[in-house]
C-alpha positions in Angstrom: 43.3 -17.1 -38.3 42.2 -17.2 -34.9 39.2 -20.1 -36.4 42.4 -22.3 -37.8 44.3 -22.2 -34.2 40.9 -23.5 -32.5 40.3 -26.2 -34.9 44.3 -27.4 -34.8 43.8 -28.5 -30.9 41.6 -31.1 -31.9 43.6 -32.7 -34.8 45.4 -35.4 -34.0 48.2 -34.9 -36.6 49.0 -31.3 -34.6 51.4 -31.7 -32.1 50.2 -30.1 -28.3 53.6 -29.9 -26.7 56.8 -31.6 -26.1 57.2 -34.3 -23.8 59.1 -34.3 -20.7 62.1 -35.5 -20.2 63.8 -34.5 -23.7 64.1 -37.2 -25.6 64.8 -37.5 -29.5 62.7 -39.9 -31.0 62.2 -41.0 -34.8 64.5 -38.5 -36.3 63.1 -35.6 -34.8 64.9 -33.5 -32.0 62.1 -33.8 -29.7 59.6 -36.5 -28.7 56.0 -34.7 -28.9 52.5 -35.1 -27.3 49.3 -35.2 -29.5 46.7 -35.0 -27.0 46.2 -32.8 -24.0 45.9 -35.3 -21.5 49.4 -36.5 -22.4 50.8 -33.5 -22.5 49.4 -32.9 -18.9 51.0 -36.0 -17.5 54.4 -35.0 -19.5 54.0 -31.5 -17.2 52.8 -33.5 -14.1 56.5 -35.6 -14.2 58.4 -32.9 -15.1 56.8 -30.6 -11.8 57.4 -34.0 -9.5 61.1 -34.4 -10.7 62.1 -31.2 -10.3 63.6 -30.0 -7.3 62.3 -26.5 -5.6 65.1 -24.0 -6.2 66.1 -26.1 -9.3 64.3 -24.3 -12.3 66.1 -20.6 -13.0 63.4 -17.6 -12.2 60.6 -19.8 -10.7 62.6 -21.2 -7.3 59.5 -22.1 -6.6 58.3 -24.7 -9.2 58.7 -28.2 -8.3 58.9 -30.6 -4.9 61.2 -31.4 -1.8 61.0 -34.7 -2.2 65.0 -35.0 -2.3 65.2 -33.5 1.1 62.7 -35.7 2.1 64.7 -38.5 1.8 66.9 -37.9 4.9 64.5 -37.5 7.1 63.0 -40.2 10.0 60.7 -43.0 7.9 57.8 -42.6 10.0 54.1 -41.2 8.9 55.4 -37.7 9.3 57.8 -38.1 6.4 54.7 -39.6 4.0 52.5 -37.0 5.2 55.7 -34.5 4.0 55.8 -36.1 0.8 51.8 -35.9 -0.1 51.6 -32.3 1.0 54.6 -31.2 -1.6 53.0 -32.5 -4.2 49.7 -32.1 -3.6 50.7 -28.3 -2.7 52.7 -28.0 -6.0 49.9 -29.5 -8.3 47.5 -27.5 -7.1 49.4 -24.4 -7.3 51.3 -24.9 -10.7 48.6 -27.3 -12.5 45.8 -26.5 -11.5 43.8 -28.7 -14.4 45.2 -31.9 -12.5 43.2 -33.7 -9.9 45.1 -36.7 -7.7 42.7 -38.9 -7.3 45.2 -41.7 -5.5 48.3 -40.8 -3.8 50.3 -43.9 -2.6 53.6 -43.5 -0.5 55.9 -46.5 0.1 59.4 -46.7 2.3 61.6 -49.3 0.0 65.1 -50.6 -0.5 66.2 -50.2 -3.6 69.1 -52.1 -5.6 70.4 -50.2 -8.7 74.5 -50.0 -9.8 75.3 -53.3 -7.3 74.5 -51.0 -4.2 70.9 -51.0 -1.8 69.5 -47.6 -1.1 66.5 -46.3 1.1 64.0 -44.6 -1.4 60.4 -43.6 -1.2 57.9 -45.1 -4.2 55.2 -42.8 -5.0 52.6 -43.9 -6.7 49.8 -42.2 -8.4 46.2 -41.8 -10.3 45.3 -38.3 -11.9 42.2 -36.8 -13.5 43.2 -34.3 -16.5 40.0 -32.2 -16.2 37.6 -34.2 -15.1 38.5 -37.3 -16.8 40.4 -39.9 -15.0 43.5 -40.9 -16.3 44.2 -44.6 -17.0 47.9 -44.7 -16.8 49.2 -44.8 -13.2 52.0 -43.1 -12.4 54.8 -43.9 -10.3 58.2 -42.9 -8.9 61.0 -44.0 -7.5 63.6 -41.3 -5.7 66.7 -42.3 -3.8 69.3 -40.3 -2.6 71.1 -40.5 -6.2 68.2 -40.3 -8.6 64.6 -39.5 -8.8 62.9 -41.1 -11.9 59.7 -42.5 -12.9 59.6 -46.0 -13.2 
């Protein structure tokens, strides 16, 4: 039993996880990851977008980049931004490496309204092996998404 679990992780038909957000797509109830390294993003995404105190029984799990937002926009607040995450990804995935963290000040124009936002742009390694997707994020003081 123990030989057919090993051999399962590296079949690409086996399913490693479910990808954050929820989502259903083809028919099933979930949308899932077949590879670990996109499973790792789907956990890196889910740990940036949500908010500490957010997730029941671990208060800790997640960023402060919401409260982040209305603070001064000065190097203070990008150095705030890159130590939450950097401090959460190291603590909760440890397997993740940020190889490229890039923090932006924008205005933003969503539902016929500007907001002030921070971008967050950024380049993992899952283990060693660099990632070629970029990641990046776009929070306002009414939504935190990835973009």
């Amino acid at each position: 039993m123990a030989y057919e679990q090993i051999t399962s992780i590296n079949n690409p038909n086996v399913a490693v996880g479910i990808k954050l957000p929820f989502s259903q797509t083809n028919g099933r109830l979930f949308d899932l990851s077949y590879s670990t390294e996109e499973q790792a993003l789907s956990n890196l995404k889910n740990l940036i977008l949500t908010k500490q105190s957010e997730r029941i029984m671990q208060p800790l799990f997640g960023t402060n980049l919401q409260k982040a937002l209305f603070e001064p926009d000065d190097d203070l607040l990008k150095l705030s931004i890159s130590n939450s995450i950097e401090q959460a990804v190291s603590f909760w995935l440890p397997y993740i490496s940020i190889n490229e963290l890039n923090i932006e000040t924008v205005v933003a124009v969503g539902n016929s309204k500007e907001e002030h936002g921070v971008t967050i742009s950024m380049k993992v390694s899952v283990n060693g092996i660099q990632s070629e997707i970029p990641i990046t994020f776009l929070i306002t003081a009414s939504t935190i998404e990835q973009i």
